[in-house]
N, CA, C and O atoms as a printed pandas DataFrame, in Angstrom:
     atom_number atom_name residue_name chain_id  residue_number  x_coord  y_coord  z_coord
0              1         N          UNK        A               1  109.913  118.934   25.471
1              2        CA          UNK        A               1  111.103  118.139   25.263
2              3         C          UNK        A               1  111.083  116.984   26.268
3              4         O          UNK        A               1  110.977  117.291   27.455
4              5         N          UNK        A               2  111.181  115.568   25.902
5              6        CA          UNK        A               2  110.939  114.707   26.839
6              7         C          UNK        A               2  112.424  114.178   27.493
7              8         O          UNK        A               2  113.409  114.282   26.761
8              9         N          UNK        A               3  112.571  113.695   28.658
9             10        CA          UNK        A               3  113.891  113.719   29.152
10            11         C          UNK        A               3  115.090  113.240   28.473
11            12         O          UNK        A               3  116.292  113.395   28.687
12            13         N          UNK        A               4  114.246  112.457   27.370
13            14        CA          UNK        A               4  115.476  111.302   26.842
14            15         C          UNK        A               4  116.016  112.881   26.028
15            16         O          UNK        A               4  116.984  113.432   26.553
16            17         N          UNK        A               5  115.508  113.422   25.032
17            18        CA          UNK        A               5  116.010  114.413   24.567
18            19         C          UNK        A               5  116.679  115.414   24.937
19            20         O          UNK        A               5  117.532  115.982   24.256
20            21         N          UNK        A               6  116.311  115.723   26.129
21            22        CA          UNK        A               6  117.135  116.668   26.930
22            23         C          UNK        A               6  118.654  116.318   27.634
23            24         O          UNK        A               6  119.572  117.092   27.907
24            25         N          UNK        A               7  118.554  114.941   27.804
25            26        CA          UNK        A               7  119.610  114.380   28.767
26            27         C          UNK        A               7  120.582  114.178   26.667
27            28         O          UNK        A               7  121.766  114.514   26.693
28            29         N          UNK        A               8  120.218  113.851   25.670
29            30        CA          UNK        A               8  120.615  114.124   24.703
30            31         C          UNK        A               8  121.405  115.475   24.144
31            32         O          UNK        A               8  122.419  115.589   23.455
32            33         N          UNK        A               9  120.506  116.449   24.737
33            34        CA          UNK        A               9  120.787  118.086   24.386
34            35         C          UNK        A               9  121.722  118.601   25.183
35            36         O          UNK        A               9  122.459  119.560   24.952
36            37         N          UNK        A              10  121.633  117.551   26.657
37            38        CA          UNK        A              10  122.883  118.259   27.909
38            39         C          UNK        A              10  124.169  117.491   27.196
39            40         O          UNK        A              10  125.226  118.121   27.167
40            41         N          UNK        A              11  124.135  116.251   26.660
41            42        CA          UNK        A              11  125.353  116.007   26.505
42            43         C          UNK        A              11  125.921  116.721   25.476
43            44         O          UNK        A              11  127.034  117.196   25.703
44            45         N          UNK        A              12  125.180  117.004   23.874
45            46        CA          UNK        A              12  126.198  117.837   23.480
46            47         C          UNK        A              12  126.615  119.013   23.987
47            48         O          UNK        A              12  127.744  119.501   24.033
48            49         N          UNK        A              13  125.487  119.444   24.395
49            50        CA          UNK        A              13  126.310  120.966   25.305
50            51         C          UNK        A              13  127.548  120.468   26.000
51            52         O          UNK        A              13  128.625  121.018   25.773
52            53         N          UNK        A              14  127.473  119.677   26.654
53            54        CA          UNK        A              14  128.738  118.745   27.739
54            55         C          UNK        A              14  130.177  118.938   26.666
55            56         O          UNK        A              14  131.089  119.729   26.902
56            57         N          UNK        A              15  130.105  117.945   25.373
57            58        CA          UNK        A              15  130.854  117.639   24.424
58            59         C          UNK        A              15  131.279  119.079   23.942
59            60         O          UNK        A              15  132.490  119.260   23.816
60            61         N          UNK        A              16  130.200  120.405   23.582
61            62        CA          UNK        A              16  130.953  121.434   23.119
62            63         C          UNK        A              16  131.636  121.998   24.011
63            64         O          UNK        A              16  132.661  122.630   23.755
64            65         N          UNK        A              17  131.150  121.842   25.200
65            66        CA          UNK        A              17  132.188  122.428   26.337
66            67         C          UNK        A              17  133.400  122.084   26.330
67            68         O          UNK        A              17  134.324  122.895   26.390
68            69         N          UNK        A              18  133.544  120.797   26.253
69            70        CA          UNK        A              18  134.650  119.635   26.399
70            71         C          UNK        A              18  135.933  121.026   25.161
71            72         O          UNK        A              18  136.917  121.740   25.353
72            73         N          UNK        A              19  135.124  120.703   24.141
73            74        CA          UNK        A              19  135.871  121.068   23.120
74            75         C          UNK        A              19  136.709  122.266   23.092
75            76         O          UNK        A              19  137.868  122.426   22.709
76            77         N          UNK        A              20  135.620  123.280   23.719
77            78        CA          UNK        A              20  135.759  124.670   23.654
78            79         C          UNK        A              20  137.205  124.919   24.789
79            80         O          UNK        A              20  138.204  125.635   24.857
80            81         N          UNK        A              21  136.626  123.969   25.455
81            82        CA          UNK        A              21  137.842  123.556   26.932
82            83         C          UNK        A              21  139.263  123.279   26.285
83            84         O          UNK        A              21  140.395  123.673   26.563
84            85         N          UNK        A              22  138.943  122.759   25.680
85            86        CA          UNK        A              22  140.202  121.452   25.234
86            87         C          UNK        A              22  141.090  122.573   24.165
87            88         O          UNK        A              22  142.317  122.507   24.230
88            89         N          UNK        A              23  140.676  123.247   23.521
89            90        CA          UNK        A              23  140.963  124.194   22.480
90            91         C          UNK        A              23  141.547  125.241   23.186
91            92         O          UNK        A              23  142.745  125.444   22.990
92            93         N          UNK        A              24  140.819  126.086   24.121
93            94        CA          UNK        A              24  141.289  127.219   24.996
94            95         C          UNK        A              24  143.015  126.853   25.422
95            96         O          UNK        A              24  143.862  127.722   25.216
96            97         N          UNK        A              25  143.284  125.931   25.831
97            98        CA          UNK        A              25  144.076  125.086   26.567
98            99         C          UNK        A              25  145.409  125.087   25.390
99           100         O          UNK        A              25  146.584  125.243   25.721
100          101         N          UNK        A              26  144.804  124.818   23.574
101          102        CA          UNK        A              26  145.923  124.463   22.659
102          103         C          UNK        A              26  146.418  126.140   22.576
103          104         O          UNK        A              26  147.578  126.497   22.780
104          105         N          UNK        A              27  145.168  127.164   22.201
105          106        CA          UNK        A              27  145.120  128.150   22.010
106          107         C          UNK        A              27  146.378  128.997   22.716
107          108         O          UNK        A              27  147.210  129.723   22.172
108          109         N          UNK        A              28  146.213  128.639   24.135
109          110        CA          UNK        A              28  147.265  129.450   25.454
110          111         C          UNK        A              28  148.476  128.727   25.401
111          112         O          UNK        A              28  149.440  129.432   25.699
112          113         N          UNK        A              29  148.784  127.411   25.088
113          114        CA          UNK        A              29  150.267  127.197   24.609
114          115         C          UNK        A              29  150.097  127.414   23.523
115          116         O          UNK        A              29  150.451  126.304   23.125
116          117         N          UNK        A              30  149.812  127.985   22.547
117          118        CA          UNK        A              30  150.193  128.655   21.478
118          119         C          UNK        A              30  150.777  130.132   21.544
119          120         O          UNK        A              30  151.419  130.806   20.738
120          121         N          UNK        A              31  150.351  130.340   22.682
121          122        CA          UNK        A              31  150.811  132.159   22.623
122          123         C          UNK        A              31  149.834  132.708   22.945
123          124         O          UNK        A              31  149.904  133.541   23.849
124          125         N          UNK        A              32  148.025  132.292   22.017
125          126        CA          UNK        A              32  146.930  133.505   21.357
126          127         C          UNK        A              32  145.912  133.227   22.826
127          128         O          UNK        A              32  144.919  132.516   22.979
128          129         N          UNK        A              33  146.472  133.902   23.541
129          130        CA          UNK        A              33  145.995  134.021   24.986
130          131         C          UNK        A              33  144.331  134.771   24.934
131          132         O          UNK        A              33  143.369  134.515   25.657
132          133         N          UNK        A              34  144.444  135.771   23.791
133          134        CA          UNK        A              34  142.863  136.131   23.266
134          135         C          UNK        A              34  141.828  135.484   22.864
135          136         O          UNK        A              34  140.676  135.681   23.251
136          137         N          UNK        A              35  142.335  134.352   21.740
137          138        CA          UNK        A              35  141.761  132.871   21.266
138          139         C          UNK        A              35  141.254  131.780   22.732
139          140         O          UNK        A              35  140.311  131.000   22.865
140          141         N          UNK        A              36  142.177  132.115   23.491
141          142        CA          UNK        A              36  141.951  131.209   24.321
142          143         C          UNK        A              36  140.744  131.632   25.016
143          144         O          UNK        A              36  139.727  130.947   24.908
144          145         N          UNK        A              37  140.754  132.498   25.590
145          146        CA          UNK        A              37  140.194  133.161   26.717
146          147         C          UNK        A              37  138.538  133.401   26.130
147          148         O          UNK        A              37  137.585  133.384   26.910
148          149         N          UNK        A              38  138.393  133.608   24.736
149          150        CA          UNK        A              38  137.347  133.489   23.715
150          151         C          UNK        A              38  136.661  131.766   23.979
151          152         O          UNK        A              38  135.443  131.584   23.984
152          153         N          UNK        A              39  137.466  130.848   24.143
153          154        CA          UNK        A              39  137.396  129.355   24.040
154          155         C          UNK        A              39  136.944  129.384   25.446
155          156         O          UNK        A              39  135.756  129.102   25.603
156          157         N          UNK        A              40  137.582  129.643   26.427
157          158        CA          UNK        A              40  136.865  129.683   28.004
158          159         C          UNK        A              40  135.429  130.153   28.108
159          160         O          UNK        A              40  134.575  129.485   28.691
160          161         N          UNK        A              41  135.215  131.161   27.608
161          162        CA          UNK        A              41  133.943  131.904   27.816
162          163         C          UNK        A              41  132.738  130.540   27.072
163          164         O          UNK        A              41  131.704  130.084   27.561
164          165         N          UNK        A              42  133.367  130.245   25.874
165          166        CA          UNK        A              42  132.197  129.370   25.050
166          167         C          UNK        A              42  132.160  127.899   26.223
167          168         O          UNK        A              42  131.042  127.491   26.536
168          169         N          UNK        A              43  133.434  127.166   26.823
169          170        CA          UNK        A              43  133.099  126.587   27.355
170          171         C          UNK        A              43  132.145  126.559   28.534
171          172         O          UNK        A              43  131.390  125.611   28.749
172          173         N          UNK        A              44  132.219  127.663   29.297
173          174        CA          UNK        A              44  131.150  127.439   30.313
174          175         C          UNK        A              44  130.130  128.368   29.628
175          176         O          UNK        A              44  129.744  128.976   30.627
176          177         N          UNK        A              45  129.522  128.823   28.733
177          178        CA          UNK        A              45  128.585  129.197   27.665
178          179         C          UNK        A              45  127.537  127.853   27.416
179          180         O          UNK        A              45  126.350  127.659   27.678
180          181         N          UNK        A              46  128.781  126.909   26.669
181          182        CA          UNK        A              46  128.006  125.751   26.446
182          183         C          UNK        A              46  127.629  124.956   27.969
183          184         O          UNK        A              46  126.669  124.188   28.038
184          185         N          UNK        A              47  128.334  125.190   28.918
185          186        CA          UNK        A              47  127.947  123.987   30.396
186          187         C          UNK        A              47  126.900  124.828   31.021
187          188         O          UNK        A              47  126.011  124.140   31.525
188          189         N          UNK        A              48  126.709  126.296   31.158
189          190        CA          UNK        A              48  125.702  126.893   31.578
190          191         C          UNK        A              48  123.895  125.847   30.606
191          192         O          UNK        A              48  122.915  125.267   31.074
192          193         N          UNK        A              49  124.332  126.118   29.323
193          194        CA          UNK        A              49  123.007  125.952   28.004
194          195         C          UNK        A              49  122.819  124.265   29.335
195          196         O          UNK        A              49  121.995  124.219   30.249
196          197         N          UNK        A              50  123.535  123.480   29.093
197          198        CA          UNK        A              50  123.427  122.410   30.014
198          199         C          UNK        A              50  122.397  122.301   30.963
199          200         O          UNK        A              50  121.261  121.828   30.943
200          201         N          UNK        A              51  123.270  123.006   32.005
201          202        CA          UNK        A              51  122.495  123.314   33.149
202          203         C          UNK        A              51  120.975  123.610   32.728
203          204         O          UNK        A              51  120.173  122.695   32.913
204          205         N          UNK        A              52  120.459  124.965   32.110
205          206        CA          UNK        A              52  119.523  125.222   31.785
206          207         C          UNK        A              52  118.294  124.689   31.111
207          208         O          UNK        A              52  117.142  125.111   31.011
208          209         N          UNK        A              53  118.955  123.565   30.658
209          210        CA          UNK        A              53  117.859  122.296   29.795
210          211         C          UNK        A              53  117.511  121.457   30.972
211          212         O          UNK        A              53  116.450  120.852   30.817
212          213         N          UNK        A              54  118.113  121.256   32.106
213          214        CA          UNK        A              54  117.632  120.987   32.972
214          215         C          UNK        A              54  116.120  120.771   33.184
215          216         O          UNK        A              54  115.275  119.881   33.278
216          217         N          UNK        A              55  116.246  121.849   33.200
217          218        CA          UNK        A              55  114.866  122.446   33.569
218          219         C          UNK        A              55  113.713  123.013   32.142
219          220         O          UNK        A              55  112.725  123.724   32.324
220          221         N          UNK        A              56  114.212  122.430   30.662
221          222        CA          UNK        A              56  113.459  122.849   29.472
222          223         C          UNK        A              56  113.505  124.342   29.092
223          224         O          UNK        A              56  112.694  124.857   28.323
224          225         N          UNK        A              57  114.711  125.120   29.809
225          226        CA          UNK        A              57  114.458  126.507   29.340
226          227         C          UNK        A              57  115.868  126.701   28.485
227          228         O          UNK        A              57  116.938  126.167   28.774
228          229         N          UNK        A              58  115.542  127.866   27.015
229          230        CA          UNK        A              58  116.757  127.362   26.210
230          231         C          UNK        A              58  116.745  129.264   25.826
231          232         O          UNK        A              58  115.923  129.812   25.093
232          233         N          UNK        A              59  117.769  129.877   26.482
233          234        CA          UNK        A              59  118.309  131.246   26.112
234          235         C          UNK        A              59  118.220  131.511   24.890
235          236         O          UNK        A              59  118.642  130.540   24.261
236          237         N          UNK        A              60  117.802  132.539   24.042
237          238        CA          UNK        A              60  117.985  132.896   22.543
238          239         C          UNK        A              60  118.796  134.159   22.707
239          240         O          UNK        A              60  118.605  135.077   21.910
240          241         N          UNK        A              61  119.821  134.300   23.822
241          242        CA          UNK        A              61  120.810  135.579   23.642
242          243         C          UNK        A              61  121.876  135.173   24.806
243          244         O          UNK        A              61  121.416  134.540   25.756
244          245         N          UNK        A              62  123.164  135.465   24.806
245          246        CA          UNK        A              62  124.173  135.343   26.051
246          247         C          UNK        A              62  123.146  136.321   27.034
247          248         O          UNK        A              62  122.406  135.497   27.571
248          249         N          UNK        A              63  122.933  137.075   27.300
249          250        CA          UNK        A              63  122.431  138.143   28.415
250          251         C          UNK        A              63  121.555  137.236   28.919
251          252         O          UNK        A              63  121.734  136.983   30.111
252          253         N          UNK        A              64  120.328  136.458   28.177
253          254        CA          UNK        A              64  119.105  135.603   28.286
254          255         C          UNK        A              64  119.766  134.392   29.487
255          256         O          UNK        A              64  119.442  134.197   30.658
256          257         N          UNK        A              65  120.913  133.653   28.531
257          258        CA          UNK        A              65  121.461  132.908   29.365
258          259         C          UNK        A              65  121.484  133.501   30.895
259          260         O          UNK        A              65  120.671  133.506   31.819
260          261         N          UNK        A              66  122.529  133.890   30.748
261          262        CA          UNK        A              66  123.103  134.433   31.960
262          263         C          UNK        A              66  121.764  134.954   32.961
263          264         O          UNK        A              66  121.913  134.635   34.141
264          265         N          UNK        A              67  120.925  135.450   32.754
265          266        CA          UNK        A              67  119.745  135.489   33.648
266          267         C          UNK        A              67  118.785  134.451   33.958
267          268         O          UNK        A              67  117.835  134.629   34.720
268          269         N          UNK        A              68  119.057  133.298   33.321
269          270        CA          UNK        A              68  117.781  132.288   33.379
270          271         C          UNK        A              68  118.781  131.555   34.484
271          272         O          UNK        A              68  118.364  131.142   35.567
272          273         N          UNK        A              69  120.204  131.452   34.037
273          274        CA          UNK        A              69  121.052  130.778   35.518
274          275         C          UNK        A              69  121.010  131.200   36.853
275          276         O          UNK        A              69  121.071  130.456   37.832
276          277         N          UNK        A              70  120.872  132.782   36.859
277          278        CA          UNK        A              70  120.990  133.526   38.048
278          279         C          UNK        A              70  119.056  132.936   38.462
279          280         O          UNK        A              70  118.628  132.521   39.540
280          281         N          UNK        A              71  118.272  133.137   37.103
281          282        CA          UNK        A              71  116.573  133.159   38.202
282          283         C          UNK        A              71  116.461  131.701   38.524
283          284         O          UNK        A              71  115.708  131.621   39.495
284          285         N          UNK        A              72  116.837  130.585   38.179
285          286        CA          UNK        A              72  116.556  129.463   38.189
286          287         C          UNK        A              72  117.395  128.403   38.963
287          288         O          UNK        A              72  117.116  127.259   39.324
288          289         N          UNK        A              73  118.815  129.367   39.135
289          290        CA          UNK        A              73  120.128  128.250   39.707
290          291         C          UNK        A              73  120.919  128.611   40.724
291          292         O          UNK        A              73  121.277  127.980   41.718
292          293         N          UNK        A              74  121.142  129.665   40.373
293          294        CA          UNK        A              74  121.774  130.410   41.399
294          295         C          UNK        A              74  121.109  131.152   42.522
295          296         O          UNK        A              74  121.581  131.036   43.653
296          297         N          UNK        A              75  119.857  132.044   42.270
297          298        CA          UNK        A              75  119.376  132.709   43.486
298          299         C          UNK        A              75  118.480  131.507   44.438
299          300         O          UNK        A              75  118.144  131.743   45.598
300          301         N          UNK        A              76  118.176  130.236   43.751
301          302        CA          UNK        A              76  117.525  129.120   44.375
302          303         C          UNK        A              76  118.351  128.538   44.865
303          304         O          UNK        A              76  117.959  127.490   45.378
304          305         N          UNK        A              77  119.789  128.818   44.989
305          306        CA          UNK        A              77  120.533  127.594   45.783
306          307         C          UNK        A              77  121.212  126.238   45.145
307          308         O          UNK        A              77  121.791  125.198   45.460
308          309         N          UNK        A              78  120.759  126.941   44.097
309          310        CA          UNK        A              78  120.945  125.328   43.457
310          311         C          UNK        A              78  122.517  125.480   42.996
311          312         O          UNK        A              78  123.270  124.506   42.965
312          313         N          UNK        A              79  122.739  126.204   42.802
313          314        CA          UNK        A              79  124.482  126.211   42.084
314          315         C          UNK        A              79  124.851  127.276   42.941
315          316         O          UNK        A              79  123.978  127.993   43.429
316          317         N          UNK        A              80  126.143  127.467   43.194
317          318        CA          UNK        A              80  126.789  128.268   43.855
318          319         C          UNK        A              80  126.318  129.821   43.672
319          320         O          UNK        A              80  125.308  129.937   42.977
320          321         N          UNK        A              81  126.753  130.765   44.066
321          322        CA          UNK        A              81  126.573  132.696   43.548
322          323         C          UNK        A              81  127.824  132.843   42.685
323          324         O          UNK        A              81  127.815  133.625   41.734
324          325         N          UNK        A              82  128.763  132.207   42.952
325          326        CA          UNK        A              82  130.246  132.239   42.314
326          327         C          UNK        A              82  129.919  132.132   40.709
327          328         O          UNK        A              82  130.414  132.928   39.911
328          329         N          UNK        A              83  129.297  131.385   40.431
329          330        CA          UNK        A              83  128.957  130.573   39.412
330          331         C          UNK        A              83  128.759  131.206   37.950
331          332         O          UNK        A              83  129.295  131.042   36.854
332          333         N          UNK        A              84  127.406  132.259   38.624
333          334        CA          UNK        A              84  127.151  133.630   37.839
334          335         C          UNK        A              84  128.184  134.572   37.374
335          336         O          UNK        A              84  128.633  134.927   36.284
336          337         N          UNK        A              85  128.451  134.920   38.983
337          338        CA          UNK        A              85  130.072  136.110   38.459
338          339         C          UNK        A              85  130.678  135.114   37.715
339          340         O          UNK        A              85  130.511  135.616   36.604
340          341         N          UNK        A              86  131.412  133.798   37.444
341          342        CA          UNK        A              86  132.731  133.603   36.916
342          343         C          UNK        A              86  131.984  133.512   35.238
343          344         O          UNK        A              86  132.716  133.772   34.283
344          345         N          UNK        A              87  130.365  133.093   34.969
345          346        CA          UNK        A              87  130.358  133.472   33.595
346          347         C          UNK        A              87  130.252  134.885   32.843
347          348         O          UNK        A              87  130.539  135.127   31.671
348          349         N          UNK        A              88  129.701  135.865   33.957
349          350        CA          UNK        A              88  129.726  137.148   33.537
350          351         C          UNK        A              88  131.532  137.707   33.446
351          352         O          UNK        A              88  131.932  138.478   32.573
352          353         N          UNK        A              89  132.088  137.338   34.134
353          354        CA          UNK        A              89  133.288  137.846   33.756
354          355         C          UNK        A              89  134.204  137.362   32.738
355          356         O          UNK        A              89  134.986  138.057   32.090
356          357         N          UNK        A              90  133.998  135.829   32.640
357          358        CA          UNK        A              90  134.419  134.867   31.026
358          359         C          UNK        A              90  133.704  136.055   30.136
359          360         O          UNK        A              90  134.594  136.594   29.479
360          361         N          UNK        A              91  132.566  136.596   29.901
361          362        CA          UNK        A              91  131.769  136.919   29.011
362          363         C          UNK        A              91  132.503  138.230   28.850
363          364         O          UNK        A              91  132.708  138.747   27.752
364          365         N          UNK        A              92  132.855  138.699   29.913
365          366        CA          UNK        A              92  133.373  140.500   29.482
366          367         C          UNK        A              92  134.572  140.070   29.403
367          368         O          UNK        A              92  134.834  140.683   28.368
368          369         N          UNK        A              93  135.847  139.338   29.716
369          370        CA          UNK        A              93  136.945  139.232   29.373
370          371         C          UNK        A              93  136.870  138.553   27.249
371          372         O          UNK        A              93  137.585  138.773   26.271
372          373         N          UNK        A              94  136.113  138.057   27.393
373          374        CA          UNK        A              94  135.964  137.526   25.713
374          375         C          UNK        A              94  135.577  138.377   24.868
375          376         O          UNK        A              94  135.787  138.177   23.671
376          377         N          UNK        A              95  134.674  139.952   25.483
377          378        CA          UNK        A              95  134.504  140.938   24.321
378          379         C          UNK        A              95  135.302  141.667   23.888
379          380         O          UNK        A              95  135.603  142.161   22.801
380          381         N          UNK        A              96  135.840  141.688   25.566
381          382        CA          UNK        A              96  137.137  142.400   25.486
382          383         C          UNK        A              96  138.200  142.102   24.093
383          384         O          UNK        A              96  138.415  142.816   23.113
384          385         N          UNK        A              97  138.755  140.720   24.469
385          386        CA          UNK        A              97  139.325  140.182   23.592
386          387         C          UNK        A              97  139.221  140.025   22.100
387          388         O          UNK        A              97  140.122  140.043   21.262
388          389         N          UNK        A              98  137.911  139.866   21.951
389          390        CA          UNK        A              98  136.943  139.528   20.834
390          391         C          UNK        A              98  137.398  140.922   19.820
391          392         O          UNK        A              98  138.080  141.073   18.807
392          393         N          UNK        A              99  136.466  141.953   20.882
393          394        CA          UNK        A              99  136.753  143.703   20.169
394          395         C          UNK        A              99  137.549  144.838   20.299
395          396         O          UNK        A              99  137.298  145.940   19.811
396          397         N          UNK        A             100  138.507  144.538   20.964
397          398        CA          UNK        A             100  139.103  145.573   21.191
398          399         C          UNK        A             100  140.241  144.900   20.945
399          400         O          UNK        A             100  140.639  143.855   21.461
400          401         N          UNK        A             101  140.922  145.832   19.803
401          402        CA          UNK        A             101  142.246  144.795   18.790
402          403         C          UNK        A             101  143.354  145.036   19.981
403          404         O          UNK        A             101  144.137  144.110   20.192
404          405         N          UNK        A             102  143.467  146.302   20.815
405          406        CA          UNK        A             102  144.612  146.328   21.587
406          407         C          UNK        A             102  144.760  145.935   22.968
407          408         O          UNK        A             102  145.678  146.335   23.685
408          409         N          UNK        A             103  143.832  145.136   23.338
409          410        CA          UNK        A             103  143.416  144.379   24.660
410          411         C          UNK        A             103  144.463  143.486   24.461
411          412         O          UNK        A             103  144.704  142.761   23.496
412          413         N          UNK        A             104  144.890  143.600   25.226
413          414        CA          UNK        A             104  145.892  141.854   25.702
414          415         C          UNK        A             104  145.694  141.107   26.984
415          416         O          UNK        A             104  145.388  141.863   27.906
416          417         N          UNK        A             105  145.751  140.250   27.206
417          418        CA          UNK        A             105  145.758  139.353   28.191
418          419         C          UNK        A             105  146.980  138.971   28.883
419          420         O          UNK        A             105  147.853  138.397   28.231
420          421         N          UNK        A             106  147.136  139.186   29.977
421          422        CA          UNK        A             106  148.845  139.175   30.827
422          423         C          UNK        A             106  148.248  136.944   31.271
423          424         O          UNK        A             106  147.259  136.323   31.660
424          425         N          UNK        A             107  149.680  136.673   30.840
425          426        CA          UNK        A             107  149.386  135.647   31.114
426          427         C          UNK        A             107  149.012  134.944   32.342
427          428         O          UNK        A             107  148.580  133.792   32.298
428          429         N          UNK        A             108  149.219  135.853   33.878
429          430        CA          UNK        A             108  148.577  135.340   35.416
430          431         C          UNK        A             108  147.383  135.839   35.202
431          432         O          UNK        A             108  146.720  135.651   36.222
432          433         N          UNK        A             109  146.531  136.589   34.087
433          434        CA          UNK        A             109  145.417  136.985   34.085
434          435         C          UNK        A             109  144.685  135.793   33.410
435          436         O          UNK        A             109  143.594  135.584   33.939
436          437         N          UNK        A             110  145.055  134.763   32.151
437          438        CA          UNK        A             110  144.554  133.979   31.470
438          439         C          UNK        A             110  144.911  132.890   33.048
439          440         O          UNK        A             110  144.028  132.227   33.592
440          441         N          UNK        A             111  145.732  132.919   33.320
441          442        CA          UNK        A             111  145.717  131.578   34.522
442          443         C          UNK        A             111  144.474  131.598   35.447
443          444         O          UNK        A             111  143.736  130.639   35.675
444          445         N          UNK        A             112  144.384  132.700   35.878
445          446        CA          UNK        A             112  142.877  133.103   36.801
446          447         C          UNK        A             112  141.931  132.851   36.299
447          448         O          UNK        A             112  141.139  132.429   37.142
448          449         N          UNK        A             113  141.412  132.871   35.082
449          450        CA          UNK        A             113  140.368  133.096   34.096
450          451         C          UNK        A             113  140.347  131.231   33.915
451          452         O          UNK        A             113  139.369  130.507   34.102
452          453         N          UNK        A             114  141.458  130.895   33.587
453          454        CA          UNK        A             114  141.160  129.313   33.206
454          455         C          UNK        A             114  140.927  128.435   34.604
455          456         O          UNK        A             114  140.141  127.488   34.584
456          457         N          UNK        A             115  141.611  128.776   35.760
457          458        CA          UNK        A             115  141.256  128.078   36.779
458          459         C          UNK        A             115  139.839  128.698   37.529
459          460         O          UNK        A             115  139.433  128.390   38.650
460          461         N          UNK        A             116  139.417  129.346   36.884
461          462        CA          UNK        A             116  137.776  129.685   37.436
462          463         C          UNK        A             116  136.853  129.438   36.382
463          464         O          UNK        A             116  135.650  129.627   36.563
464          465         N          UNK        A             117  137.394  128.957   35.093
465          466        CA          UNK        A             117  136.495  128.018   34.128
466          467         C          UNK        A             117  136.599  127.245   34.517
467          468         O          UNK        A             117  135.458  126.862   34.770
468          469         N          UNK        A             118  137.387  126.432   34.891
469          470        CA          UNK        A             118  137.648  125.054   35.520
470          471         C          UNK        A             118  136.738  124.529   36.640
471          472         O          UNK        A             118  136.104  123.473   36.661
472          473         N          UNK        A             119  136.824  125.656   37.716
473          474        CA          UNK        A             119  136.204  125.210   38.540
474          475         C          UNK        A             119  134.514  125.401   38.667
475          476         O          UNK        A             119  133.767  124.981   39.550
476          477         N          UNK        A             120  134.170  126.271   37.331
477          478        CA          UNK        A             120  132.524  126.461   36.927
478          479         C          UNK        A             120  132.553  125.219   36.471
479          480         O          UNK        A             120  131.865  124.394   37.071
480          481         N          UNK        A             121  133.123  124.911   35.638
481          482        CA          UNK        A             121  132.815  123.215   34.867
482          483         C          UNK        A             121  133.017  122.232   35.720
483          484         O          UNK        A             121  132.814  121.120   35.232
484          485         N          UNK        A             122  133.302  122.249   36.678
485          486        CA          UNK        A             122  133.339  120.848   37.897
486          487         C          UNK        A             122  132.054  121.351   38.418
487          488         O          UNK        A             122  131.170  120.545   38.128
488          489         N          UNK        A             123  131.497  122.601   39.224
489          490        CA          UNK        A             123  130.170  123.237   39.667
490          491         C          UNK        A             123  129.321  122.213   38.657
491          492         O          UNK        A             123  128.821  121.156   39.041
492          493         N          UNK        A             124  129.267  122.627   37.560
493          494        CA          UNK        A             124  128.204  122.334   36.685
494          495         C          UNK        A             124  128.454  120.665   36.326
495          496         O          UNK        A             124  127.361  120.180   36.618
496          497         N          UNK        A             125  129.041  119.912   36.003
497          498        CA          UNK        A             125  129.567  118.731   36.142
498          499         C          UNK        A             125  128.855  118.000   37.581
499          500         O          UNK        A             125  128.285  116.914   37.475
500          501         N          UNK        A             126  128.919  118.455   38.436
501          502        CA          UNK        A             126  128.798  118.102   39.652
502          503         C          UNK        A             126  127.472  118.486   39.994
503          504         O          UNK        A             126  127.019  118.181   41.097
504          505         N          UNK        A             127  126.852  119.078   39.224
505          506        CA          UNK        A             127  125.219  119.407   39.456
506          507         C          UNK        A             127  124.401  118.436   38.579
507          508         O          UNK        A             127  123.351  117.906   38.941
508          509         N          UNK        A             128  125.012  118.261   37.361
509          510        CA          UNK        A             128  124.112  117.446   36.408
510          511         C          UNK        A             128  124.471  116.252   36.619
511          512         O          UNK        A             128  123.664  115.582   35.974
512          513         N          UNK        A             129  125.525  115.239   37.365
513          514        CA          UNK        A             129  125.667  114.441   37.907
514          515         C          UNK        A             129  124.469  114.300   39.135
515          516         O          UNK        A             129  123.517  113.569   38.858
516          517         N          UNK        A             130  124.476  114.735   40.006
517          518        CA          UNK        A             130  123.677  114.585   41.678
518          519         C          UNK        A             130  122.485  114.722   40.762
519          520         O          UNK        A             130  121.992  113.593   40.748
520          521         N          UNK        A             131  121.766  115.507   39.993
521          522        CA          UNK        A             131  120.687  115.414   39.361
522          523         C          UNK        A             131  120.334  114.284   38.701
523          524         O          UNK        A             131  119.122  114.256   38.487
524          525         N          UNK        A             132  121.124  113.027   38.162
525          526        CA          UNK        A             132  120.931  112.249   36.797
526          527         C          UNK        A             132  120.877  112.533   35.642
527          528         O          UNK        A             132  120.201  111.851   34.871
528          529         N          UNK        A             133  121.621  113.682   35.204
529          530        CA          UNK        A             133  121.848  113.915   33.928
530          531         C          UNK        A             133  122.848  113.506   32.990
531          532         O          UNK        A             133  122.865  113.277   31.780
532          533         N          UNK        A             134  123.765  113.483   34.025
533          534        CA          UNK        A             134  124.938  112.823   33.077
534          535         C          UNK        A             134  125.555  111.703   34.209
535          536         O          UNK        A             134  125.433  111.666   35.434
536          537         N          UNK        A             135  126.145  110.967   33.428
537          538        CA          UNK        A             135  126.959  109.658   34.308
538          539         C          UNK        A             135  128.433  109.675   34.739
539          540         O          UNK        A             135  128.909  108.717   35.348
């Protein structure tokens, strides 16, 4: 993949994030605090895939993801340790949600959850920036 393509491939990842972000957000003033919290997980889902093109490597499973960040980003220093935990826990709060019909979400629990998506997507924002990936 030559850079122009990749710096191509980070932005839509960027843009689905955006979205997934932007949605989570309509989702939780709507009430469907489950919907939402589903929308958090995909957003830093999609800003992780980001990160990871970085470097030409492209997950074919969430688990895949989540380990190519920890071998490549996180245990090198390159992104915070925080970084990892806040997508592994987006990821188990969304199955939660996802599968288990009687899971609910207390709304200071969706507040925690969105202000630590938030602050993975500035992490990651703020990495592919200092890198030249995005402007």
């Amino acid at each position: 993949m030559s850079p122009e393509n990749r710096k191509a491939n980070i932005a839509d990842e960027l843009a689905a994030a955006r979205r997934a972000r932007a949605t989570a957000a309509l989702n939780a003033t709507a009430g469907d605090r489950s919907a939402a919290v589903n929308r958090l997980y995909y957003a830093a889902f999609h800003a992780a895939r980001a990160v990871c093109l970085t470097e030409g490597l492209e997950a074919k499973t969430h688990r895949g993801l989540k380990h190519l960040l920890l071998l490549h980003f996180v245990e090198p220093g390159r992104l915070p340790e925080w970084t990892g935990e806040v997508l592994a826990r987006l990821e188990t709060k969304r199955d939660l949600a996802d599968y288990a019909a009687s899971y609910e979400i207390a709304p200071a629990t969706y507040d925690t959850l969105a202000d630590e998506a938030d602050r993975l997507l500035a992490a990651i924002d703020a990495f592919l920036r200092a890198g030249g990936w995005t402007v």
